[in-house]
VEXDREN-2710 file (C-alpha; in Angstrom, 1 decimal):
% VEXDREN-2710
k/r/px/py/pz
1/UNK/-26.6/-4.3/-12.8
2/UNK/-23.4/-2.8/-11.2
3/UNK/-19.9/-3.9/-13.1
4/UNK/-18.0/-5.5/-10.6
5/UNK/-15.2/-3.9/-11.2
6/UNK/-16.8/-1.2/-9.5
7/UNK/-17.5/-2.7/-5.6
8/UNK/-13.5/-3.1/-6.1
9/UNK/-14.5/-6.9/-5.0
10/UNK/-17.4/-5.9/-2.4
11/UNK/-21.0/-6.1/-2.5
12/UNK/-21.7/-2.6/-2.1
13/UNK/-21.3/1.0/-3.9
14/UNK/-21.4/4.4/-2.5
15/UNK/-23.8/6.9/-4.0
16/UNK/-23.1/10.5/-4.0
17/UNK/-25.0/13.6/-5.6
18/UNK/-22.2/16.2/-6.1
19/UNK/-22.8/19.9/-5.2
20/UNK/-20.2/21.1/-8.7
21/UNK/-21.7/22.3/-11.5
22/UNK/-19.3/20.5/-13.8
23/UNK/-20.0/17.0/-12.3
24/UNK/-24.1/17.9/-12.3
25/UNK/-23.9/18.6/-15.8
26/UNK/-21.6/15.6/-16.8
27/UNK/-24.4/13.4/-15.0
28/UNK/-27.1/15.5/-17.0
29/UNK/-25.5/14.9/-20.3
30/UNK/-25.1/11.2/-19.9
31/UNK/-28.5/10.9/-18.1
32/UNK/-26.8/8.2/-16.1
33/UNK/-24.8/8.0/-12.9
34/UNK/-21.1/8.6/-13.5
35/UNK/-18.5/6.6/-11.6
36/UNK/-15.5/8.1/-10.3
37/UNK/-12.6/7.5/-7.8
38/UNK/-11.8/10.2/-5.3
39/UNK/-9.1/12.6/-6.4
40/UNK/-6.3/10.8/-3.8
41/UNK/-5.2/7.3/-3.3
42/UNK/-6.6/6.4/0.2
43/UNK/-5.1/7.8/3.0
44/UNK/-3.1/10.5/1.4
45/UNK/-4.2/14.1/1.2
46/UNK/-7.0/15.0/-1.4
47/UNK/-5.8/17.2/-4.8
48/UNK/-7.3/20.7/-5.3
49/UNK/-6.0/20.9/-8.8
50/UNK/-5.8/18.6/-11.7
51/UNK/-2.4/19.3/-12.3
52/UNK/-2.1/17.5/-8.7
53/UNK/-4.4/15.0/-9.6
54/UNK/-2.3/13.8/-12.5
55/UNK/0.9/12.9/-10.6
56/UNK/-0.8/11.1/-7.9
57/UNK/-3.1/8.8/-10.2
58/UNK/-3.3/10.3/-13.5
59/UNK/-1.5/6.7/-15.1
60/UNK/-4.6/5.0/-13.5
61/UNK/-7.3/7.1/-15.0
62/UNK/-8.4/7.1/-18.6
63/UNK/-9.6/11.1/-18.3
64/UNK/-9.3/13.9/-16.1
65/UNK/-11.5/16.4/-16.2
66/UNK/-10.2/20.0/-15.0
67/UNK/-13.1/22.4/-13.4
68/UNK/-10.5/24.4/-11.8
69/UNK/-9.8/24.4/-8.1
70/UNK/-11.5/22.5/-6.1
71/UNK/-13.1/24.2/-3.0
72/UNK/-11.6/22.0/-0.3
73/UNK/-13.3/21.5/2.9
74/UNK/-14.2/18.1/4.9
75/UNK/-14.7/15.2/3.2
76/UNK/-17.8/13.6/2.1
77/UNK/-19.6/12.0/5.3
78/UNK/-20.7/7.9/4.3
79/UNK/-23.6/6.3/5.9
80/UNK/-24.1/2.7/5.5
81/UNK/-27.3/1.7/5.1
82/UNK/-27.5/-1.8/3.7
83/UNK/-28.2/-3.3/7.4
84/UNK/-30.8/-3.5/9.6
85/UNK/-29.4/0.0/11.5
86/UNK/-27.5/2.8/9.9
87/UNK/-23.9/3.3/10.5
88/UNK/-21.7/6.0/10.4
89/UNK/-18.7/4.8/8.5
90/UNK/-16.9/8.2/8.0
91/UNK/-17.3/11.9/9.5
92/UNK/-17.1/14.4/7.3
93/UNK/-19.1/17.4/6.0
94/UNK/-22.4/16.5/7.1
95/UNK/-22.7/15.8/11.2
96/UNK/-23.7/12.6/11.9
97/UNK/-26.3/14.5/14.6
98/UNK/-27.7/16.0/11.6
99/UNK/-28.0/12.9/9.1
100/UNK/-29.6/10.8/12.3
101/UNK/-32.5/13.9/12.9
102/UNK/-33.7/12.6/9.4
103/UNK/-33.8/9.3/9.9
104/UNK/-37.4/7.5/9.7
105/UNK/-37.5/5.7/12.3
END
């Protein structure tokens, strides 16, 4: 069961596998998913560095955990696949034309 504080009042969550070693091994340690908000309030720029991180929402978190610089680059692509077709919801690092050549159809 998902805490619905989570789906921030939805019915879905997104899923995400990160690529940084810290976050892999935070996962690893837990040996469950970790939930975790993006480093920006929604619409505003991403932070590369914690420091950044804890002026924007640092009073909303209860931890912060500082790998160093972040590398940057586009954000995450998300796919919605709950429906009967899958739907691009955001572009980002992944090409849609790429995520559609693996779909089963």
């Amino acid at each position: 069961s998902i805490d619905p504080g989570i789906t921030g009042g939805g019915t879905t969550v997104g899923i995400r596998v990160p690529a940084h070693v810290v976050a892999r091994a935070l996962c690893r340690a837990v040996g469950k998913p970790l939930t975790a908000t993006s480093a920006n309030i929604s619409g505003h720029p991403a932070s590369a560095v914690a420091d950044e991180v804890a002026v924007a929402i640092g009073p909303r978190l209860a931890a912060i955990v500082d790998a160093g610089q972040t590398p940057g680059g586009l954000p995450s692509t998300i796919v919605d696949v709950t429906g009967g077709t899958v739907r691009l919801v955001r572009a980002g690092a992944i090409p849609w034309g790429e995520i559609h050549a693996c779909l089963v159809t």
